[in-house]
Residue frames relative to the residue before (quaternion, step in Angstrom):
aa qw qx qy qz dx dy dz
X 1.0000 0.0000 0.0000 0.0000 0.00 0.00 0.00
X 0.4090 -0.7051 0.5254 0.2441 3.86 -0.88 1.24
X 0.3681 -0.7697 0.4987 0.1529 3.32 -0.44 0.48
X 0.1992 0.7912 -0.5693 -0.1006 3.20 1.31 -1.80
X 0.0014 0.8130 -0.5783 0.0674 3.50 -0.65 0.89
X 0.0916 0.7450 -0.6604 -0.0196 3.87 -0.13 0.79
X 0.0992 -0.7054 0.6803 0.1724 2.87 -2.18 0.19
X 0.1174 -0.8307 0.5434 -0.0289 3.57 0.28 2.00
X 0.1294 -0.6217 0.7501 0.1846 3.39 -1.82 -0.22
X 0.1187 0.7116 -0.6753 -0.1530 3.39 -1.28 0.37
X 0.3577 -0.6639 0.5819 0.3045 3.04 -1.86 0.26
X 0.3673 -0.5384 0.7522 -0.0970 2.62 -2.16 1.50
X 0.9251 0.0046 0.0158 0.3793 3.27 -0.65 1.12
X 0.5659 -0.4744 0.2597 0.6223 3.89 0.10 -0.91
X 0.6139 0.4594 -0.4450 0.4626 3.20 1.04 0.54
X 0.1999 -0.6553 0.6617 0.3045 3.68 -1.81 -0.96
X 0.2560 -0.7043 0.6608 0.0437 2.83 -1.48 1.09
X 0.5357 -0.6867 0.4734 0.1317 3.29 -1.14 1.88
X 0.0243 -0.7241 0.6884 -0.0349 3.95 -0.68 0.62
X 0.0365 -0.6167 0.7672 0.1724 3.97 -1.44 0.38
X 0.0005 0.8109 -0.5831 -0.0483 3.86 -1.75 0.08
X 0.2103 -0.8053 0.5451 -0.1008 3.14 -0.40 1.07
X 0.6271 0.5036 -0.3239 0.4981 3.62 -1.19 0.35
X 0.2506 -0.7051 0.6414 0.1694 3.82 -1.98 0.59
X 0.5638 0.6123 -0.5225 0.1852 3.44 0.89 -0.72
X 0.6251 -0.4675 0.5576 0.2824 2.78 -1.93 0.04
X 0.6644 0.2169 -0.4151 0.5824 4.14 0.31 0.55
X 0.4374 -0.7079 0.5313 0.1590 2.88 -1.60 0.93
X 0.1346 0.6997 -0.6794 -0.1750 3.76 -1.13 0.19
X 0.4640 -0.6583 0.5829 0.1072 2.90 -2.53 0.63
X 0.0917 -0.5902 0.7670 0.2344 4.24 -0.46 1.02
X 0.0581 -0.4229 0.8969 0.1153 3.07 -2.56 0.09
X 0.2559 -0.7268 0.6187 0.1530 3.14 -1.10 0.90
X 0.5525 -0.6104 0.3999 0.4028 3.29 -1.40 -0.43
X 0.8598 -0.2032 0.0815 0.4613 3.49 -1.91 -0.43
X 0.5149 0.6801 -0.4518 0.2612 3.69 1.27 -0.40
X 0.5425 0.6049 -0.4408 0.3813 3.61 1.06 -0.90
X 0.7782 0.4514 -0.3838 0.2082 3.67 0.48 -0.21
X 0.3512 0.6067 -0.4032 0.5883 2.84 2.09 0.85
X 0.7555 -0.0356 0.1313 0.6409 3.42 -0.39 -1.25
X 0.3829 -0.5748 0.6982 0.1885 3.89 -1.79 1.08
X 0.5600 -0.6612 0.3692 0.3359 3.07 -1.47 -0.17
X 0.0713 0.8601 -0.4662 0.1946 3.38 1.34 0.78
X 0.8960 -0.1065 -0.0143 0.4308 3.19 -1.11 1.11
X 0.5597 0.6617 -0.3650 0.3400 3.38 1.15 0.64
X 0.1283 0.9161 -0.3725 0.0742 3.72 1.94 0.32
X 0.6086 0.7444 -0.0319 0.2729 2.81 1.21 -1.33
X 0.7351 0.2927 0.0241 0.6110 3.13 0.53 -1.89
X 0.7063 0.3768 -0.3354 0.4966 3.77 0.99 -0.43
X 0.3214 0.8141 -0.3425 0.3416 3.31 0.82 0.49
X 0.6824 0.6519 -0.1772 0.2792 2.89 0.97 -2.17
X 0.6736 0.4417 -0.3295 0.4925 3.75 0.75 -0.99
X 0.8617 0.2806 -0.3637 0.2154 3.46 0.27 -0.73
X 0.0804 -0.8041 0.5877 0.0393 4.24 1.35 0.39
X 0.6928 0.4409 -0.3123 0.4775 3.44 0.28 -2.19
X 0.7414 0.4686 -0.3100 0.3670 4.16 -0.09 -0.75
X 0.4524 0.6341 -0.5327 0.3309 3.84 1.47 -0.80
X 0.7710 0.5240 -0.2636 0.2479 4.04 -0.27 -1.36
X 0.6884 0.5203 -0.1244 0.4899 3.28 1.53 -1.11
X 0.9147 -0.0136 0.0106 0.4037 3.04 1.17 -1.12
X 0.4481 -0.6919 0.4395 0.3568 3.75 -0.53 0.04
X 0.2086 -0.9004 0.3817 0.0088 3.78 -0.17 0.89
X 0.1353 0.7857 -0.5646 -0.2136 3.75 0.13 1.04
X 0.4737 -0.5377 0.6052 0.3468 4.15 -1.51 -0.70
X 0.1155 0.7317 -0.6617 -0.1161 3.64 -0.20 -0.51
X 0.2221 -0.6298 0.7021 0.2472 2.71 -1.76 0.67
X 0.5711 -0.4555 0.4637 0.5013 3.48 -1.34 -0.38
X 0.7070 -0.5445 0.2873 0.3481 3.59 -1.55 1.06
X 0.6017 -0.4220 0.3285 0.5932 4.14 -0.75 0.65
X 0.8278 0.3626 0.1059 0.4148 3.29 -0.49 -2.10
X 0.0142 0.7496 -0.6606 0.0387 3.71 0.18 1.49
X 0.6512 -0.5740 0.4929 0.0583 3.41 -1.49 0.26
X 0.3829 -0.6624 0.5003 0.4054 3.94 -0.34 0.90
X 0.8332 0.2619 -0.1698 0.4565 3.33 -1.20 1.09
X 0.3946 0.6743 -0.5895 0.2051 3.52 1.02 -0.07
X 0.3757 -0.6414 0.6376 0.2024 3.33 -1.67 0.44
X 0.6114 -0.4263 0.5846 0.3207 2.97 -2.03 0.03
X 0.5894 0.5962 -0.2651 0.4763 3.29 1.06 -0.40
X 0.5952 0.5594 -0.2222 0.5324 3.47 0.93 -1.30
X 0.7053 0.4519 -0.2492 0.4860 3.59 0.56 -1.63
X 0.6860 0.4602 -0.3627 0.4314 3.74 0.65 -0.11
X 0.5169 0.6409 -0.3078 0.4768 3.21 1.11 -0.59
X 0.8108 0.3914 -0.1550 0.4066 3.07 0.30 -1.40
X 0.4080 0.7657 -0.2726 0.4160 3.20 1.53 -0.43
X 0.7203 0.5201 -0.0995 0.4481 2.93 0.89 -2.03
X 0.6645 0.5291 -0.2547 0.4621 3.71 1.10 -1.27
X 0.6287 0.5059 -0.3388 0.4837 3.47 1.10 -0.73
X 0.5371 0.6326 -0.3999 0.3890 3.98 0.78 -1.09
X 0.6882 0.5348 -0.2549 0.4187 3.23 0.65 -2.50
X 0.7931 0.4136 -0.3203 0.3120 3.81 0.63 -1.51
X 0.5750 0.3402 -0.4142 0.6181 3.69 1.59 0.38
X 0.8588 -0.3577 0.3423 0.1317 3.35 -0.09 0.58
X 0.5397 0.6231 -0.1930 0.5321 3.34 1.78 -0.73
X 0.1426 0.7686 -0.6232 0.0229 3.27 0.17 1.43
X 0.6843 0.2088 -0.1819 0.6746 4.24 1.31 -0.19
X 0.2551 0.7770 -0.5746 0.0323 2.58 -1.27 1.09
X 0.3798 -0.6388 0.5045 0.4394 4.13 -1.17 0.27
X 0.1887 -0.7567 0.6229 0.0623 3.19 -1.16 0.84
X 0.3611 -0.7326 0.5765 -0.0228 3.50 -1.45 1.12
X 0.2432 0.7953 -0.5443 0.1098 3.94 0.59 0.63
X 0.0141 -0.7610 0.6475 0.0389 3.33 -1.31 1.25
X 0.7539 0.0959 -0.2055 0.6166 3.23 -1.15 1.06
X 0.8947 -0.0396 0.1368 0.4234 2.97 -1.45 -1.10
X 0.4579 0.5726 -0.3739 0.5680 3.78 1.09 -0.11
X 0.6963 0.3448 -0.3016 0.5526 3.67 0.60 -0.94
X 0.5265 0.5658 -0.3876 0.5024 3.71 0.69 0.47
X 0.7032 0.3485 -0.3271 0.5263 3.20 0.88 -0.64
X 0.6673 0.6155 -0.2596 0.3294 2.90 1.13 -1.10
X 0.4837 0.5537 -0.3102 0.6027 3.65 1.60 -0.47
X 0.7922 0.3318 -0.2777 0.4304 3.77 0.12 -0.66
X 0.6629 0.3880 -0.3812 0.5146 3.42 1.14 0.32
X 0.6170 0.3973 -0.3521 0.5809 3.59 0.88 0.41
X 0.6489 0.3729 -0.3779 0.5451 3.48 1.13 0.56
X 0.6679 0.3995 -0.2295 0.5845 3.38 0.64 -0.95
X 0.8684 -0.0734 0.0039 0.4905 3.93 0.26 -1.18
X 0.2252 -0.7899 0.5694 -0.0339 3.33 0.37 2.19
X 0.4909 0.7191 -0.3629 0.3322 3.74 0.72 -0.60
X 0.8407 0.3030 -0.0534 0.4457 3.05 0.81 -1.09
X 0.4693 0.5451 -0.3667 0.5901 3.48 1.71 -0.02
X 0.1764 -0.7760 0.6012 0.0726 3.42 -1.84 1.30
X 0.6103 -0.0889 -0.0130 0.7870 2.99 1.35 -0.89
X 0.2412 -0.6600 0.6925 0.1630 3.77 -1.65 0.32
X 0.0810 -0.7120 0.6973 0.0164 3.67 -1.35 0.97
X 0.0214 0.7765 -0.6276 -0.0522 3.77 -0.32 1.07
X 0.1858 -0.8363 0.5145 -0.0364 3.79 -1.26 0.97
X 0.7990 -0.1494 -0.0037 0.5825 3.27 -0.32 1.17
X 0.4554 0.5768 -0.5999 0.3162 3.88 0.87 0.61
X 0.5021 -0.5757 0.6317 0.1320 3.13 -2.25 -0.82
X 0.2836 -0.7398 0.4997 0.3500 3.62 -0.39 0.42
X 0.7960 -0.0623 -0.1256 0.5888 3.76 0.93 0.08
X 0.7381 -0.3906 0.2995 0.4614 3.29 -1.68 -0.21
X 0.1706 -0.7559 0.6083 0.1716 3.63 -0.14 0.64
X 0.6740 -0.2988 0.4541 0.5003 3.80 -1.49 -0.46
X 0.8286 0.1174 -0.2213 0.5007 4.01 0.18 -0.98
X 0.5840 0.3095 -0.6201 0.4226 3.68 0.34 1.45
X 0.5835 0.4655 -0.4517 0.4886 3.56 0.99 0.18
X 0.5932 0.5502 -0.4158 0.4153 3.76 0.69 -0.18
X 0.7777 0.4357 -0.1949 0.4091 3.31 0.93 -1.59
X 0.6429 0.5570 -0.3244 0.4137 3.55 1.27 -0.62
X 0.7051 0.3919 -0.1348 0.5753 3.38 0.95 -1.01
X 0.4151 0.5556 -0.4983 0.5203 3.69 1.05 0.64
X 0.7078 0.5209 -0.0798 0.4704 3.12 0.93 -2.08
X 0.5543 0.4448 -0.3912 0.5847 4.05 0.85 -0.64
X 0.7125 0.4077 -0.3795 0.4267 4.08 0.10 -1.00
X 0.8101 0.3013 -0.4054 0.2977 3.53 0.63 -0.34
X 0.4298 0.6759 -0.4076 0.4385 3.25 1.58 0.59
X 0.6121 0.5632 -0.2985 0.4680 3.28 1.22 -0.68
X 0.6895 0.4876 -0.3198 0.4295 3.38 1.23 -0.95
X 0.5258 -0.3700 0.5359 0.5472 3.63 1.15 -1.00
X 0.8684 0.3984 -0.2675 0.1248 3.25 -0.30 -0.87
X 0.3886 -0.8799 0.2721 -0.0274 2.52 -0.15 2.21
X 0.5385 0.5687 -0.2685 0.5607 3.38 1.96 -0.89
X 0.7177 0.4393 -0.2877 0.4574 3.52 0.68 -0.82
X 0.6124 0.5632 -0.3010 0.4661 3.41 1.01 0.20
X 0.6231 0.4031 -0.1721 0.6478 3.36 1.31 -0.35
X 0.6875 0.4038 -0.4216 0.4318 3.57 0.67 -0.30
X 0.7796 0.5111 -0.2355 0.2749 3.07 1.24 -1.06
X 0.3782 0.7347 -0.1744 0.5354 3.19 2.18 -0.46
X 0.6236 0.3120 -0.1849 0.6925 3.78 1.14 -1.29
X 0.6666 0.3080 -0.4192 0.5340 3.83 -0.05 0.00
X 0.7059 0.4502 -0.3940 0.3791 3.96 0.35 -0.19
X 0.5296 0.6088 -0.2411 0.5392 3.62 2.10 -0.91
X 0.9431 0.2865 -0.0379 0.1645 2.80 -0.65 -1.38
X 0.4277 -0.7130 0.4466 0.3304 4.02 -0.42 0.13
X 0.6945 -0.6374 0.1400 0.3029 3.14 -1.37 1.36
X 0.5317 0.5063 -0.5210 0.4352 3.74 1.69 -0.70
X 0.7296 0.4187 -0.4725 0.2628 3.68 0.21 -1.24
X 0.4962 0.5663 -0.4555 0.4750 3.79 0.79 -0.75
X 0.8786 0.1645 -0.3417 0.2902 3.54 -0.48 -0.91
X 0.4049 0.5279 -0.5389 0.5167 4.03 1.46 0.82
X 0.9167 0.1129 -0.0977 0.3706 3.83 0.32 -0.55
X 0.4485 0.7720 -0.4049 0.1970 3.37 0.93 0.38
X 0.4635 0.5011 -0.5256 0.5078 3.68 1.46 0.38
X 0.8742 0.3089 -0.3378 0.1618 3.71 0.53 -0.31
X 0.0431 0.7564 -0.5367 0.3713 3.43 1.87 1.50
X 0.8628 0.3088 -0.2161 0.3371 3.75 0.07 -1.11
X 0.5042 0.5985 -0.2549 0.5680 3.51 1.90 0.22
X 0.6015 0.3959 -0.3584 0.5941 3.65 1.13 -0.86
X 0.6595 0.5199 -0.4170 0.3476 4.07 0.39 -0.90
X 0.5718 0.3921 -0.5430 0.4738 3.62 1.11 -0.05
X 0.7973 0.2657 -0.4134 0.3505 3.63 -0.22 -0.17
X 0.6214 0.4884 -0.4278 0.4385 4.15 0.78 0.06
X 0.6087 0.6424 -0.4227 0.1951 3.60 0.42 0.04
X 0.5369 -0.7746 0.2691 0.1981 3.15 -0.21 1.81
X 0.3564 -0.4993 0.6190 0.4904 4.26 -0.59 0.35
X 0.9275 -0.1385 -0.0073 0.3471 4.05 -0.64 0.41
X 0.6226 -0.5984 0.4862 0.1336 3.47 -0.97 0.74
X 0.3921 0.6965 -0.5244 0.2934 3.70 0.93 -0.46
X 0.8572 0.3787 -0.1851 0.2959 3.61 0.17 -1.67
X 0.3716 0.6590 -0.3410 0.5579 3.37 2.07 -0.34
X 0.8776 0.2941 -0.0826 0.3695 3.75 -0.18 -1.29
X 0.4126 0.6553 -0.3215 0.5449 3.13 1.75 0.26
X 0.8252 0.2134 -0.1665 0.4957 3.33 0.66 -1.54
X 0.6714 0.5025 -0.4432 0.3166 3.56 1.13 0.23
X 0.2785 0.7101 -0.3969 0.5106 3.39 1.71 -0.37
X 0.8266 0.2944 -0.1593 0.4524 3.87 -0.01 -1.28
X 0.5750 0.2974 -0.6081 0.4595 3.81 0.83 0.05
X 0.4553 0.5940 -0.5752 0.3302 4.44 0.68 -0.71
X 0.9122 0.2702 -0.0308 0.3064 3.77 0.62 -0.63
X 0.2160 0.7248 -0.4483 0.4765 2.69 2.20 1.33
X 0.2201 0.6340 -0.7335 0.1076 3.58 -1.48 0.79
X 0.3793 0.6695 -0.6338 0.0785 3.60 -1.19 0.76
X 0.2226 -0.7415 0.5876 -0.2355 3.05 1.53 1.74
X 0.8412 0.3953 -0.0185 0.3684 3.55 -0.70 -1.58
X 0.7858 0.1806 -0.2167 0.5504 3.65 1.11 0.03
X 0.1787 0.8091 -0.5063 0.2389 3.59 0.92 0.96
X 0.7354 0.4601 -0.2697 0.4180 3.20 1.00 -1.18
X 0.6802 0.5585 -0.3769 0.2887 3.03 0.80 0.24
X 0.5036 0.6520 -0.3470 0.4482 3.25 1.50 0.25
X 0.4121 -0.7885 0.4457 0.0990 3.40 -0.41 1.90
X 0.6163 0.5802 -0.3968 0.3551 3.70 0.64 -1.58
X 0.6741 -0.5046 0.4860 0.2340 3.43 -2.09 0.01
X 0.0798 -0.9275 0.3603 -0.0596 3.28 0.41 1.20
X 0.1498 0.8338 -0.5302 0.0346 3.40 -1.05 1.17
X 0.1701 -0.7509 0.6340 0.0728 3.26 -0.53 1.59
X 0.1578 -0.6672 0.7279 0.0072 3.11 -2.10 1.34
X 0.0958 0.8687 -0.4692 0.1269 3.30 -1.15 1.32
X 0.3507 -0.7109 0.4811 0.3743 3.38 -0.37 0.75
X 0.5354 -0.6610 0.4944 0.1788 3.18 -2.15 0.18
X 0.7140 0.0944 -0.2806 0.6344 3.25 1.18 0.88
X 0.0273 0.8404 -0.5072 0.1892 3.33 0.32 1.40
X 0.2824 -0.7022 0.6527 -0.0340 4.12 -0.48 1.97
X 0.8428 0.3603 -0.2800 0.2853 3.48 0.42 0.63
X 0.5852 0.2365 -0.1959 0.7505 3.33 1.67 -0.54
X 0.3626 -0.6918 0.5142 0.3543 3.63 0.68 -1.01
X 0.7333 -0.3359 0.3917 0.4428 3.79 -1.59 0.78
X 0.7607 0.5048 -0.1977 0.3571 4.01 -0.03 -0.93
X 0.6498 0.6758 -0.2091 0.2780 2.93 0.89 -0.80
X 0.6985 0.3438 -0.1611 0.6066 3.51 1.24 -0.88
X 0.5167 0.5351 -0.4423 0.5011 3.59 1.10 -0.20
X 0.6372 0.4435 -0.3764 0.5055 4.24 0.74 -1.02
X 0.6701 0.4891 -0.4463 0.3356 3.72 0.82 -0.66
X 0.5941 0.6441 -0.2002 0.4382 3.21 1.28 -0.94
X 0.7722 0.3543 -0.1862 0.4934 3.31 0.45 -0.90
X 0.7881 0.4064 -0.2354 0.3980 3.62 1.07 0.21
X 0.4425 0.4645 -0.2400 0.7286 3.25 2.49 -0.14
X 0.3590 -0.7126 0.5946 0.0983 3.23 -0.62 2.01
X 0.8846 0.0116 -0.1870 0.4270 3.61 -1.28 1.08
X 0.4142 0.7077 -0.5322 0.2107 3.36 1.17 0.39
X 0.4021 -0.6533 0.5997 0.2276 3.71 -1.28 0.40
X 0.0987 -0.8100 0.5781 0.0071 2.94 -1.30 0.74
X 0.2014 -0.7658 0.6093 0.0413 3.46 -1.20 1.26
X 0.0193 -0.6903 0.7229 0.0229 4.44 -1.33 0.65
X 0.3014 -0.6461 0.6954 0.0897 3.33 -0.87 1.17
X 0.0434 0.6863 -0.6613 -0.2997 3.61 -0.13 0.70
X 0.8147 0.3173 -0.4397 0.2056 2.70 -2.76 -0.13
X 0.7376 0.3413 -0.3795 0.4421 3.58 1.46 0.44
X 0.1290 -0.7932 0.5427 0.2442 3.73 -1.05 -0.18
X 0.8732 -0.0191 -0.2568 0.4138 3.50 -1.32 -0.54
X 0.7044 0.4891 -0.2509 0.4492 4.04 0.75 -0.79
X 0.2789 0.7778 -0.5164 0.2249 3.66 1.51 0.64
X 0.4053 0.8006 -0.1456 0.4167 3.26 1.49 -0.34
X 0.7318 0.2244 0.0189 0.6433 2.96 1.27 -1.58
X 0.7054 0.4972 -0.2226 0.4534 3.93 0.93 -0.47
X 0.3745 0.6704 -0.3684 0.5240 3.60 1.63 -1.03
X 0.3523 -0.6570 0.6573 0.1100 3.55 -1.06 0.49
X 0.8209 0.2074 0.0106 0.5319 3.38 0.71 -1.60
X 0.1033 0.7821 -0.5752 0.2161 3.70 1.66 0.66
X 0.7487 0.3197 -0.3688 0.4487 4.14 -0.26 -1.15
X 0.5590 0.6859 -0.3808 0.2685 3.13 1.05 -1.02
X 0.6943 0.4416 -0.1612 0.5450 3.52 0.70 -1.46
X 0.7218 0.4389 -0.3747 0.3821 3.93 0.94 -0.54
X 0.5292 0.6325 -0.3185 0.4674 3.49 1.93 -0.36
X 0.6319 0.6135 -0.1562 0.4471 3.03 1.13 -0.98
């Protein structure tokens, strides 16, 4: 199986926005990741992000995006879709499936409202259609301990807000060991994109998303919250819905048959 594996950047504006891609088929899909990109992008990282999607290489071509280098005071979730879109068109990507987790599935929601054209099918994961009470708690927990420095206490508190209590109590001494080696030379692109999920809402314009929709969510989720994928559901005509129970934001990562069900 050809992998072909690039790691591109284009520029968007006076900046460039970092992208990896993987895969030969002949349809295209799009990941957005979440709030993590405003730590580490996906620079030079084609490779190792790869690994989940093998089953998707033959069928399909695959890009990552990060968000653009050099965001803007006030950028939106809105904005970040946009630009999104401008970056697709300047490769060529006039249809695509799209894959948004967390805060990716935010963007990924405002581009199937705003630019349905270009959505084929849509998979949203462990997001929200707006800032609810437990993504405003957990973000603005997570922004104060950036302000303080405290870079370990971010990462622990992030892996306690993710993950489920077996996987936490198999790996939770080695949260404050990984934070020595992920801490970012500056916070700018972090508090940028968390600032813009505090001031996400498109609650009120769900129905307007046309594509084939599937939303995947855990069942005790510390970051979007339990509600959250039910409002997407219940406002995204014929969308399907999936709840891993007993997991929550990192169902993604804990799901066994997670790509499975997004291949599917």
């Amino acid at each position: 199986m050809g992998k072909k594996i690039k790691n591109g950047c284009i520029e968007i504006g006076d900046t460039h926005m970092h992208y990896v891609s993987f895969g030969t088929g002949s349809k295209n899909m799009v990941i957005l990741p979440g709030l993590s990109d405003g730590l580490s992008t996906v620079k030079g990282k084609g490779l190792i992000l790869s690994v989940p999607y093998r089953k998707f290489m033959n069928d399909y071509t695959i890009y990552m995006f990060s968000r653009k280098n050099d965001m803007p005071e006030g950028y939106s979730i809105e904005n970040m879709a946009d630009d999104q879109v401008e970056v697709l068109k300047k490769l060529g990507i006039n249809k695509t499936s799209i894959l948004g987790v967390s805060q990716g599935g935010m963007i990924a929601q405002c581009i199937a409202i705003f630019h349905p054209e270009i959505v084929e099918r849509l998979v949203l994961a462990v997001t929200a259609p707006s800032a609810n009470q437990v993504v405003k708690e957990a973000v603005s927990a997570w922004i104060e301990l950036v302000e303080k420095n405290d870079h370990t206490g971010l990462m622990v508190d992030t892996a306690e807000k993710m993950y489920s209590e077996a996987y936490l109590s198999k790996n939770r001494k080695l949260f404050p060991i990984l934070a020595k080696f992920t801490k970012p030379k500056s916070y700018d692109r972090f508090l940028k994109n968390a600032n813009a999920i505090l001031k996400f809402d498109v609650t009120n314009e769900l129905s307007r998303i046309s594509a084939p929709t599937l939303i995947i969510a855990g069942s005790d989720d510390k970051t979007v919250g339990n509600d959250a994928a039910v409002e997407l559901h219940q406002n995204i005509t014929g969308s399907n819905l999936h709840i891993y129970e007993g997991l929550g934001h990192g169902a993604f990562e804990e799901a066994k048959d997670f790509y499975d069900r997004v291949f599917a």
